[in-house]
N, C-alpha and C positions, 0 to 999 in steps of 0.2 A: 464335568470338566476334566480334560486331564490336561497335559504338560506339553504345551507347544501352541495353546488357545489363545489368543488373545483378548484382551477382556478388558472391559474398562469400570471402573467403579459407582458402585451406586447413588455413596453419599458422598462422595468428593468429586473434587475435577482432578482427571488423568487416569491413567491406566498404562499396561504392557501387557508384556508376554509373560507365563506362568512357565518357569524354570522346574519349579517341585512342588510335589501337594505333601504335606504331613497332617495326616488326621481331617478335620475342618479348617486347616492353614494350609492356603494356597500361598508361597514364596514367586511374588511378580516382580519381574527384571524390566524400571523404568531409568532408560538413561544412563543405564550400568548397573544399576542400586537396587536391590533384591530389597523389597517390602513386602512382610509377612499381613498378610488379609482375610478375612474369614470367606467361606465360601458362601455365604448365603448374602456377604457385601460388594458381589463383583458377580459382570455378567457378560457371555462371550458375545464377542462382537466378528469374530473371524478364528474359524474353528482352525485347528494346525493343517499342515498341508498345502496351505493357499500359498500360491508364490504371488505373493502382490508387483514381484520385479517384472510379471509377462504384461502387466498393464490390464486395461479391463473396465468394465464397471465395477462397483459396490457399491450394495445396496445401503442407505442409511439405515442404523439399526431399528427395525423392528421387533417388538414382544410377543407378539400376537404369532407372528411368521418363523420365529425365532422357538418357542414352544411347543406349536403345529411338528416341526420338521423333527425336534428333539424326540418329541414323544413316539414319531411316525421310526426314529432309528432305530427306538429303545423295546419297540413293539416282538412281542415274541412271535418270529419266524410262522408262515403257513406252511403248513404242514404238505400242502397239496404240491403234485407236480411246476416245476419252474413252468413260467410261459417265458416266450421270445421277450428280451429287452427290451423296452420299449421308451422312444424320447421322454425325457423327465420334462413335465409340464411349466412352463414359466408361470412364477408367483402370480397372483390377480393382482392388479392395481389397485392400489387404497389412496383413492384422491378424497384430498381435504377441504375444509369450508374455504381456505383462502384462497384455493391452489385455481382457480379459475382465473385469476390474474396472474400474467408472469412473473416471476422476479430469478432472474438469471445472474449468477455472482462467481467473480475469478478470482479463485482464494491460491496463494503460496505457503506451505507447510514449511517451516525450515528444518533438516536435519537435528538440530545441534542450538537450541534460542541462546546456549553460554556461551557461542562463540562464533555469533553473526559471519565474521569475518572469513572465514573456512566454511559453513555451513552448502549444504544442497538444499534448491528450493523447490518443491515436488507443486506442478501446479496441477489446479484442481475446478475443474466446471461443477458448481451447482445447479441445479434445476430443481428451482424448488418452485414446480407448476404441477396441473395434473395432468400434463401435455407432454407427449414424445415429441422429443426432439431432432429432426436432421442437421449436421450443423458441423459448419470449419471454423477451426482457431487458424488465423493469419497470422503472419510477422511480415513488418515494413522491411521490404528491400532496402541495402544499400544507397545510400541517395536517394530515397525517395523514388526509385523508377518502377517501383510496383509491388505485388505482395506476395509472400511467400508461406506456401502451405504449409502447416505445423501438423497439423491433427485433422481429421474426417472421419466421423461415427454418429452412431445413434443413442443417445442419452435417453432413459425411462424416467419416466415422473417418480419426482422424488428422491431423486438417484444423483449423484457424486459419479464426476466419473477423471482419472488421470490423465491428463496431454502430453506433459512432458515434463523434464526435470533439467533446473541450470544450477551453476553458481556464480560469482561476482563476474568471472570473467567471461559468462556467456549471457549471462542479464543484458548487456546491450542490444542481443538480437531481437529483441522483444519487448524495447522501450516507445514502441511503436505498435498494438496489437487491433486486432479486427475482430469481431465475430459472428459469421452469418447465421441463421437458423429458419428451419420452417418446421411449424407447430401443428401438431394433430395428433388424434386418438385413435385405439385404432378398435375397431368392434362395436364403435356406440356413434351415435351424433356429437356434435362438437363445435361450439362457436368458433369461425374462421377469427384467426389471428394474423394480423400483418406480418409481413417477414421481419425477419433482425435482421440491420444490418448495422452492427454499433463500433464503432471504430476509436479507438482514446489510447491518449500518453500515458503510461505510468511513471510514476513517479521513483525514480529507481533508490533517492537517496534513503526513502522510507525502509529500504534494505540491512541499512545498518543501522538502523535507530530499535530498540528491545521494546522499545514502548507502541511502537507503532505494530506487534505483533501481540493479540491477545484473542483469546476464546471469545467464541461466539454463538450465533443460534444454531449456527451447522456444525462448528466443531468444540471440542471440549478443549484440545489442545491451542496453543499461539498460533495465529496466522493471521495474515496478511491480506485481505478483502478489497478488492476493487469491484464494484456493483457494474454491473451490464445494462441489466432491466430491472426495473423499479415499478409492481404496477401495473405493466405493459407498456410502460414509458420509458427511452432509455436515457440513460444513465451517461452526461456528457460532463466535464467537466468547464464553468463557465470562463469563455473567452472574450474579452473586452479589448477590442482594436481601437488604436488610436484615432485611427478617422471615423470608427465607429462614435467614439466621445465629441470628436469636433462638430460631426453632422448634428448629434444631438446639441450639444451648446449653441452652434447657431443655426438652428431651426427654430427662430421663434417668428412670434407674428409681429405686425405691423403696432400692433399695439402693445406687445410688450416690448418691442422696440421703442418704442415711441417714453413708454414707462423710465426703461432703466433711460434714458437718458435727461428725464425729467430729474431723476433722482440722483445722476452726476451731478449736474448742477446744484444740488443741493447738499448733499452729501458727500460731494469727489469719489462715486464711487466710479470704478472704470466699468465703459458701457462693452470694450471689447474693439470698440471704432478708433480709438484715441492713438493714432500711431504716435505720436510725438513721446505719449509715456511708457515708458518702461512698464511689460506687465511683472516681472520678476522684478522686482526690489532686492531681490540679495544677487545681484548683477552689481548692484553701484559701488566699486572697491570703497569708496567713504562712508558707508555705512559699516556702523558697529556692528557687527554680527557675534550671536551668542556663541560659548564655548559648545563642542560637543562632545561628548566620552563616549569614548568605546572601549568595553570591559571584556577583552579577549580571553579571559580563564576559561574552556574549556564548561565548567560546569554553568557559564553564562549562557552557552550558544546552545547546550543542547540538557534535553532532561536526564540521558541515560548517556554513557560512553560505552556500554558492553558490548563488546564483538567489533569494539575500534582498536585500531593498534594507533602508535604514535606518529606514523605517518600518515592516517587517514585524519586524527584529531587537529594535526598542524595544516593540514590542507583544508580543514573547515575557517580555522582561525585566519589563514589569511585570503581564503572565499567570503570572511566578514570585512576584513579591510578593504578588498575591492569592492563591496559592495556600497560601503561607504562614503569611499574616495568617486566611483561613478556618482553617487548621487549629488554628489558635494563639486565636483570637477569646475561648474562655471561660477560657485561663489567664491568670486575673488576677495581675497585676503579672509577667509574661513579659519577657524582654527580648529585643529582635531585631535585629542587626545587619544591615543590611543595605551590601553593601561594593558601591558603584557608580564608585569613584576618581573624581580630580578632571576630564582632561578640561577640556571645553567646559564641561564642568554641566549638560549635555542630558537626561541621563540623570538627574542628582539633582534640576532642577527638577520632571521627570517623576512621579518617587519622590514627592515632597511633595507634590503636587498631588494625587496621587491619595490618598495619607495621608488628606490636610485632608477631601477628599471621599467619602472611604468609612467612614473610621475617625477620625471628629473626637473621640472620647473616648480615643485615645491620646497619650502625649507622646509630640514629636517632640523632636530636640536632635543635635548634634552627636554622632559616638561619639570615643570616646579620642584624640587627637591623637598619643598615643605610640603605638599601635598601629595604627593607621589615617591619619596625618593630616589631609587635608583629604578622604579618599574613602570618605567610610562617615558612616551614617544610623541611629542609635541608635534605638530606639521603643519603648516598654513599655505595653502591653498596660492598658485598666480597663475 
């Protein structure tokens, strides 16, 4: 090893780069912070010299390939005349028991996990098959009017390979992603594999949550995992339409037609025919309807705050007010606590302001001072 290797450790999660060696103490530079390691506890993963910024593949670390190439450096020189240079041989492929099924996954690395907010997110194709891949990352046009080429290359079994790099404010181009691929071996037989073509929303807010970035089977460090291919299956996340729900509610047969309405009459339960009744019950401003609370502190809506600033945190809290006031919009005379404590009042001028502005037909008022004293915001629904 010497000083400029990048290495990751044996017996723990994480690694860096080796700043100094003293003795058997390799000094590794993780995240600023020089951690003294023994050298027989840390193992190079990307020897100095590499510019990882020209982009590329890299290979997942091997041992086996990794000791092969060591030994072949450290080998003392032949003595005989040089021959003409000749192309360095690409590695053999080492496909594995699983690797005959695909499983394709779009992992985000962040710069910086202490400080979400600022961070770069380096994205990352796995191909974790025993299948070369051909294959484009997309991004959803503007409007919807078509796609936009990101990345075209050739991915190896086994193999990681970099697309591109965003941050918060270019995350939008690519809340919308695509990716095609066609699978084959090359030198042997090979069971034909259908094409990818896997297309899905990411979820961008998963971006500042810390919890939602942790080590995995591919990486040792925090990242960020959205699955492609699962399998050989892909990887969609499930969509439920409205009229998909109604079609199925009523599709029944004649006979359980015939059923539920055996069992109104028995029971009052509504068959779904009954236009005269009301299917919403909390429609009838004369019905008592229960109190609701909604407990806006910050550590209620989310597990982690790190890499939030105080503008991203108050834009959550009143993303819960409207979520709630939508839900709640046509039960007349509702009532809704919303508990935002006293504070600066940053947070309840917020509250009100948005009230006045979205929802000027509900009353606003104080809630209970016994129950709440001065941190909570009453509102009743007309």
């Amino acid at each position: 090893m010497k000083v400029g290797d990048t290495v990751r450790y044996l017996n723990a999660v994480g690694g860096g780069r080796i700043t100094r060696i003293e003795g058997q103490i390799a000094y590794v530079d993780e995240d600023g912070f020089e951690t003294p390691v023994l050298l027989k506890e840390i193992v190079v993963v990307m020897p100095a010299g590499h510019d990882a910024s020209k982009g590329g593949p890299k290979m997942m670390f091997d041992q086996k390939a990794f000791d092969a190439g060591r030994s072949e450096t450290l080998r003392t020189p032949d003595p005989a005349p040089a021959k003409p240079a000749a192309q360095t041989p690409s590695l053999p492929v080492e496909e594995t028991a699983h690797g005959e099924k695909m499983n394709l996954v779009l992992a985000f690395e962040p710069s910086d996990t202490r400080n979400l907010a600022t961070a770069r997110f380096n994205c990352v194709l796995v191909n974790d098959s025993n299948y070369f891949l051909d294959f484009t990352f997309l991004g959803r046009a503007d409007g919807d009017r078509g796609w936009n080429l990101i990345f075209r290359g050739e991915v190896a079994p086994n193999e990681l390979i970099d697309l591109a790099s965003y941050t918060h404010d270019t995350l939008g181009l690519i809340e919308k992603v695509a990716v095609q691929a066609v699978a084959f071996k090359k030198g042997k037989e090979f069971t034909l594999k259908s094409p990818v073509s896997v297309n899905r929303k990411l979820d961008l807010t998963k971006f500042h949550k810390l919890h939602c970035f942790r080590a995995s089977l591919y990486f040792d460090t925090p990242v960020l995992e959205f699955p492609i291919i699962s399998n050989d299956n892909p990887v969609r996340p499930a969509e439920v339409s409205g009229q998909a729900i109604a079609s199925a509610i009523g599709g029944r047969t004649s006979d359980e037609k015939d059923a539920v309405a055996e069992l109104s009459k028995k029971y009052r339960v509504d068959s779904g025919h009954d236009k005269k009744r009301k299917s919403d019950a909390t429609a009838n401003p004369n019905k008592l309807l229960p109190l609701i609370e909604v407990d806006l502190h910050i550590a209620e809506l989310t597990d982690n705050t790190s890499g939030m600033d105080n503008t991203a945190m108050l834009n959550m809290q009143l993303d819960e007010v409207r979520r709630v006031m939508k839900e709640n919009s046509r039960r007349i005379g509702q009532k809704i606590v919303f508990i935002h404590g006293k504070g600066e009042g940053v947070l309840r001028k917020a509250v009100l302001a948005l009230l006045k502005k979205e929802y000027p037909k509900a009353d606003l008022q104080d809630a209970s001072f016994r129950e709440y004293g001065f941190g909570a915001t009453l509102v009743t629904v007309h």
